[in-house]
C-alpha positions in Angstrom: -19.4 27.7 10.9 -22.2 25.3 10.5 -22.1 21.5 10.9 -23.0 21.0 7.9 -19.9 23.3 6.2 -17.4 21.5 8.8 -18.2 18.4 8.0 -18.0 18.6 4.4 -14.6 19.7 5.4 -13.9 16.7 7.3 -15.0 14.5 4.4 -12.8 16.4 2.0 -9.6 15.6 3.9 -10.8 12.3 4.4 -9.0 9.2 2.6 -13.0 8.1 1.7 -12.7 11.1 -0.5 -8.6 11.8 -1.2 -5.7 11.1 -0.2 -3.9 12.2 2.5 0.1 11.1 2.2 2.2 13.6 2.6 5.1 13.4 0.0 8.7 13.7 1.2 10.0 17.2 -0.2 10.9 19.9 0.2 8.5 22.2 -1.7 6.1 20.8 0.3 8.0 21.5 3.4 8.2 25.0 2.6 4.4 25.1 1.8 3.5 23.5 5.1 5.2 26.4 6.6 4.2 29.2 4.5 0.7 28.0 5.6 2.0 28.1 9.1 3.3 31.6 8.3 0.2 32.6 7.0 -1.9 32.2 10.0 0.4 33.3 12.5 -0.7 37.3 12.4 -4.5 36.1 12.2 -6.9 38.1 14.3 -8.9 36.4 16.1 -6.0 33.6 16.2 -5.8 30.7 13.9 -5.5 27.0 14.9 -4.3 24.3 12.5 -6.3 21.0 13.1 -4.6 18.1 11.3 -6.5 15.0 11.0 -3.8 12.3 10.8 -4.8 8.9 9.4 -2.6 6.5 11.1 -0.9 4.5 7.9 1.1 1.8 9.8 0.1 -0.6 7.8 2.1 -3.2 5.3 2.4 -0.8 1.9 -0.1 -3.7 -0.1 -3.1 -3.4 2.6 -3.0 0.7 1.7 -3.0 0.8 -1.5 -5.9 -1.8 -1.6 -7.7 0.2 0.6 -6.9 3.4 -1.3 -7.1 1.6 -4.3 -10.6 0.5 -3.7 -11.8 3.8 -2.5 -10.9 5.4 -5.4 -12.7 3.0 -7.7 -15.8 3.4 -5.3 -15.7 7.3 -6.0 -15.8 7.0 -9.6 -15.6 10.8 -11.6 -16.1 12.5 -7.9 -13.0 14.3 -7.9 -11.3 17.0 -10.1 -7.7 14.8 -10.9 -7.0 11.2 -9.5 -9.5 8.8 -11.1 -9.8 5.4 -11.9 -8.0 4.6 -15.1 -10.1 1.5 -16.8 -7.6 1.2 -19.2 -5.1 -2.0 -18.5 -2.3 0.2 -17.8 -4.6 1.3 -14.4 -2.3 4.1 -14.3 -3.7 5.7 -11.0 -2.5 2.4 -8.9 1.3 3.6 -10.1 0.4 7.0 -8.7 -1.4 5.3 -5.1 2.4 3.5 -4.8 4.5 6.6 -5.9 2.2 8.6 -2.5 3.2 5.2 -0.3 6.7 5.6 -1.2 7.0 9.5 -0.2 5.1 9.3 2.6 5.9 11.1 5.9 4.7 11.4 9.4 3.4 14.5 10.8 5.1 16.6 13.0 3.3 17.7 15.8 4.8 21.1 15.4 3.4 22.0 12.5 0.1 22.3 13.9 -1.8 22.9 16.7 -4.4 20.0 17.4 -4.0 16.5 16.1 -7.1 13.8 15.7 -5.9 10.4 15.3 -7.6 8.7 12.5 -7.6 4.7 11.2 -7.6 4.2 7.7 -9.6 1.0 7.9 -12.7 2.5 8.8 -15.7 2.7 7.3 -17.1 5.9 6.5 -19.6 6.6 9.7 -17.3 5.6 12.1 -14.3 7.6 10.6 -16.7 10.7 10.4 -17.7 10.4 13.9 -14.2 10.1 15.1 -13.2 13.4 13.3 -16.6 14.8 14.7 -15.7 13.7 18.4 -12.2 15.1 17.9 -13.5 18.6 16.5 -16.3 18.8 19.2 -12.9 18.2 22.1 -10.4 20.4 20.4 -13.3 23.5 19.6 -15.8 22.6 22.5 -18.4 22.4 21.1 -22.0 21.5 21.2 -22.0 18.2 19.4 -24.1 17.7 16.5 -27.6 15.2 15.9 -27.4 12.0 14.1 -29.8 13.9 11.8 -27.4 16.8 10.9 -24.4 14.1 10.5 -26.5 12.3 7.9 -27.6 15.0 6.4 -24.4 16.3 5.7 -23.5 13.0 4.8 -26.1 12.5 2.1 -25.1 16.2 0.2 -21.3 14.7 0.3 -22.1 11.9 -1.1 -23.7 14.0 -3.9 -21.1 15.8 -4.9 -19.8 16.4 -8.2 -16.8 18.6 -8.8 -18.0 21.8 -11.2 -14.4 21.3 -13.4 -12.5 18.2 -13.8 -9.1 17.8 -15.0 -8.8 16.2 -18.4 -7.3 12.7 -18.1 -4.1 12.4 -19.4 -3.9 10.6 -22.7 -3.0 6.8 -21.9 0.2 4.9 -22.9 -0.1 2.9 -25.9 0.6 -0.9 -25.2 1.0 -2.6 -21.9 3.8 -1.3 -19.6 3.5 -3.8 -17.0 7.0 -4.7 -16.6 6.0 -8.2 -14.2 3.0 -9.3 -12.7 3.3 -9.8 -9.0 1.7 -11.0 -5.7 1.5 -8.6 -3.2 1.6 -9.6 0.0 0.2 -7.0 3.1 3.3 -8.1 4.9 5.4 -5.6 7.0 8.7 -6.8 6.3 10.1 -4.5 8.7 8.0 -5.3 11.9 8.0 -9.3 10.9 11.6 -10.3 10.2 12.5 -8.1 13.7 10.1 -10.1 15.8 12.1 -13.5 13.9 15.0 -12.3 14.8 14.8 -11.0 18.1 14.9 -14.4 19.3 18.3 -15.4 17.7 21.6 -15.1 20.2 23.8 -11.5 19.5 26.2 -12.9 16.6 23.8 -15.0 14.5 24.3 -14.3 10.8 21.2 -13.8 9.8 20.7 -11.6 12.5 24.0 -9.3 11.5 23.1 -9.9 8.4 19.5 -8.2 8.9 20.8 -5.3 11.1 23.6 -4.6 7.6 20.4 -4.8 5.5 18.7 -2.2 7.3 21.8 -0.2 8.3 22.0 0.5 4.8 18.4 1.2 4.0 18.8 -2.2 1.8 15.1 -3.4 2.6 12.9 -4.0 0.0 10.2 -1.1 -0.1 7.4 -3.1 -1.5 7.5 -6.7 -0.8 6.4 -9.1 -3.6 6.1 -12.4 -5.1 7.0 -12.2 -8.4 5.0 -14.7 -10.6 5.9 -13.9 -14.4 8.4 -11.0 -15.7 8.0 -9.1 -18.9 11.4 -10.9 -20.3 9.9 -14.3 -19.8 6.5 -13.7 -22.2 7.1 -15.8 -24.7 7.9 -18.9 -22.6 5.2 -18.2 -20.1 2.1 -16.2 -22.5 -0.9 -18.3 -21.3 0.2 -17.3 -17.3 0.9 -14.1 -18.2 -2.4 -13.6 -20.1 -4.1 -14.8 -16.5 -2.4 -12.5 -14.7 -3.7 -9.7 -17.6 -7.2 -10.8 -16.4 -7.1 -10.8 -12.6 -5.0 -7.6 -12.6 -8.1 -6.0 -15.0 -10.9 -7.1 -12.3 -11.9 -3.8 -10.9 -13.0 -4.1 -8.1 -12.7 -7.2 -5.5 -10.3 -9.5 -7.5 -9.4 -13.3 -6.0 -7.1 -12.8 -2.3 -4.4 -15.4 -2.6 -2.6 -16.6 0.9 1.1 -17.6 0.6 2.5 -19.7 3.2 6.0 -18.3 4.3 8.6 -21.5 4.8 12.5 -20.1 5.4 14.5 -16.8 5.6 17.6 -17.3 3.8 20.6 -15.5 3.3 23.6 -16.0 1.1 26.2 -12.8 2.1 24.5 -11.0 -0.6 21.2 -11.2 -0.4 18.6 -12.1 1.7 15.1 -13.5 0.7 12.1 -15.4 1.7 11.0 -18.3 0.6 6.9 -19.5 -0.4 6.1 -23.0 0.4 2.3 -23.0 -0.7 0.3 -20.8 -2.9 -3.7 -21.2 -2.3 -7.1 -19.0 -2.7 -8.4 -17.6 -0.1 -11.2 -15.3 -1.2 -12.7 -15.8 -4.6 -13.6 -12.8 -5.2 -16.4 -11.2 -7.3 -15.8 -13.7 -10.5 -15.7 -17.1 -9.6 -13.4 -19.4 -11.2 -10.7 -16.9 -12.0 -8.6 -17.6 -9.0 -8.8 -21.1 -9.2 -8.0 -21.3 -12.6 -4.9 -18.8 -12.3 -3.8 -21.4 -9.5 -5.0 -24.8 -11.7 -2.8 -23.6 -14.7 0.4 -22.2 -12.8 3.5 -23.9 -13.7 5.1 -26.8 -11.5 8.3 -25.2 -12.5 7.7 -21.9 -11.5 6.5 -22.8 -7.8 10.0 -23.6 -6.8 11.3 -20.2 -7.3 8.4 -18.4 -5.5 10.0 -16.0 -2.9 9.9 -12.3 -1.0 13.5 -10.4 -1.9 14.0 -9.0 1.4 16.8 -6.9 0.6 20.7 -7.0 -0.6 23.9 -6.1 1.0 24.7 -3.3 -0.8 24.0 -0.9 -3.8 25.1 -2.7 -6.9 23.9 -6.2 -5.8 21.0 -7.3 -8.3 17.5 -8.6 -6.4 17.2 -10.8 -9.2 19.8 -13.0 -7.5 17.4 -14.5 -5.1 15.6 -16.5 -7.8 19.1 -18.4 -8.0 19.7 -18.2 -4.3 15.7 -19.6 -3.7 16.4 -22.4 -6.5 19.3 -23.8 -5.1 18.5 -23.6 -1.6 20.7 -26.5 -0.4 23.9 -25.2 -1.5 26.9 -24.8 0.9 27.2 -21.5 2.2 23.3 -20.3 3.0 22.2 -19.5 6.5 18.5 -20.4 7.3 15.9 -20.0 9.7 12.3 -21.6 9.6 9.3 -19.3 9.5 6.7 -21.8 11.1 4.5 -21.6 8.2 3.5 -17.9 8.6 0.4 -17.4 6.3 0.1 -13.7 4.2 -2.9 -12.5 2.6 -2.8 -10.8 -1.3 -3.7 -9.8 -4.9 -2.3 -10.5 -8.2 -1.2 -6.7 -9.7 0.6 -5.9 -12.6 3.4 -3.1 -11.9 6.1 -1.4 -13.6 8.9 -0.7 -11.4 
């Protein structure tokens, strides 16, 4: 096999090119080990190499990443493209591969290389190469071969493309939200380590997670499809940021309290600001000029609820009347998240 042929490889399995989450299922399950199956009676024997992108990351900062790759590839690929439209319906597919995603088993094959998904392309592709040349010892290859290979990658066109499908009529945004890259997860277990055994927020985060209550994709709702008509010149600005392609405004959101009221938990967002402006100036600012005193109060993260039947929505209430008897709070000493405006439907 020649450098050139194994590299191309390497790129094609690479998230630069595609994507690499692995969906919860069973179909797949079986297919992992029909493949398995497959190479068992191989003569000479068969190794499976997995390269295994290490996606520990908050679900907002991988789909960004994956998001923005994507629109950098453009047509080079035969199914998952960009969708220009304003429905952008490829981000709802980038968040449907987030949700199923599943670690590798080290079972299921042979050799692993550990990948990181926030690297740029040389250094992912002389990661993979390093691994290869270890696990197949091997002569490694020149910087010249590398970049050759490199260059006819970068070329490539696929001979038959998938027809896109046809697009929804209409706008299905259902709300417009700010996504913070927050792991909800790793930071509220870090807050509460430090509270004594017995503190109710702290059972109260252990009953959230006990019952797989936690939110799977933290956001900030700014403006829901039911409130249009009382609040059609924010939504319109959200329209606009959402339809920047590539490098929209990056908002921070200073975090101010956990709270919890036996039902839900939630927290809350003392200070929207800019932080990046992005690649059309003005737009953020504006967005942030024009946003509703109102609305500011009622800013918050749903963590997650007590149990199935419990509506999320009830934060907004919870956040609104935050000094009411009965709601146990903790500070957040003005924790500071990073994200973008995106419309989304579920």
């Amino acid at each position: 096999m020649t450098w050139s042929l194994l590299i191309s490889m390497i790129l094609t399995l690479s998230p630069f090119r595609d994507l690499t989450f692995r969906p919860r299922n069973n179909h797949l399950q079986q297919h992992r080990q029909q493949l398995r199956d497959a190479v068992n009676s191989m003569h000479p024997p068969v190794r499976l190499l997995a390269l295994n992108w290490n996606l520990d990351q908050p679900p907002a900062t991988l789909h960004r990443i994956c998001r923005d790759r994507i629109v950098y590839r453009g047509d080079s690929h035969q199914t998952l493209r960009a969708d220009t439209s304003a429905a952008k319906s490829h981000e709802e597919v980038l968040w449907n591969f987030i949700h199923d995603t599943q670690d590798l088993v080290p079972a299921e094959v042979d050799s692993v290389i550990d990948m990181e998904i926030e690297e740029n392309l040389d250094d992912a592709i002389k990661r993979a190469v390093n691994g290869v040349v270890k696990v197949l010892r091997l002569q490694p290859p020149s910087e010249e071969k590398i970049a050759e290979s490199l260059t006819a990658i970068e070329r490539y066109s696929p001979e038959n493309r998938k027809p896109d499908e046809k697009k929804r009529k209409g706008d299905p945004t259902r709300y417009y939200a700010l996504l913070p890259e927050l792991d909800v997860f790793e930071y509220l277990d870090k807050i509460f380590a430090d509270l004594d055994e017995g503190d109710d927020l702290k059972d109260a985060w252990d009953l959230i997670k006990l019952g797989n209550r936690v939110t799977e994709r933290p956001h900030v709702t700014i403006v829901h499809k039911n409130d249009i008509d009382a609040n059609r010149a924010l939504w319109d600005r959200c329209v606009s940021l959402h339809a920047i392609p590539v490098n929209p405004p990056v908002f921070k959101a200073t975090l101010g309290k956990v709270m919890w009221n036996g039902r839900v938990m939630a927290i809350t967002i003392d200070e929207l600001a800019l932080e990046d402006a992005g690649a059309i100036a003005g737009q953020g600012e504006e967005f942030l000029l024009n946003f509703p005193a109102e609305l500011e109060q009622r800013l918050h993260i749903t963590v997650g609820t007590a149990r199935a039947g419990i509506q999320a929505v009830e934060a907004k209430e919870m956040v609104l009347n935050w000094n009411k008897e009965g709601l146990v709070m903790q500070g957040l000493d003005d924790t500071v998240v990073r994200g973008q405006i995106k419309g989304l439907i579920a």
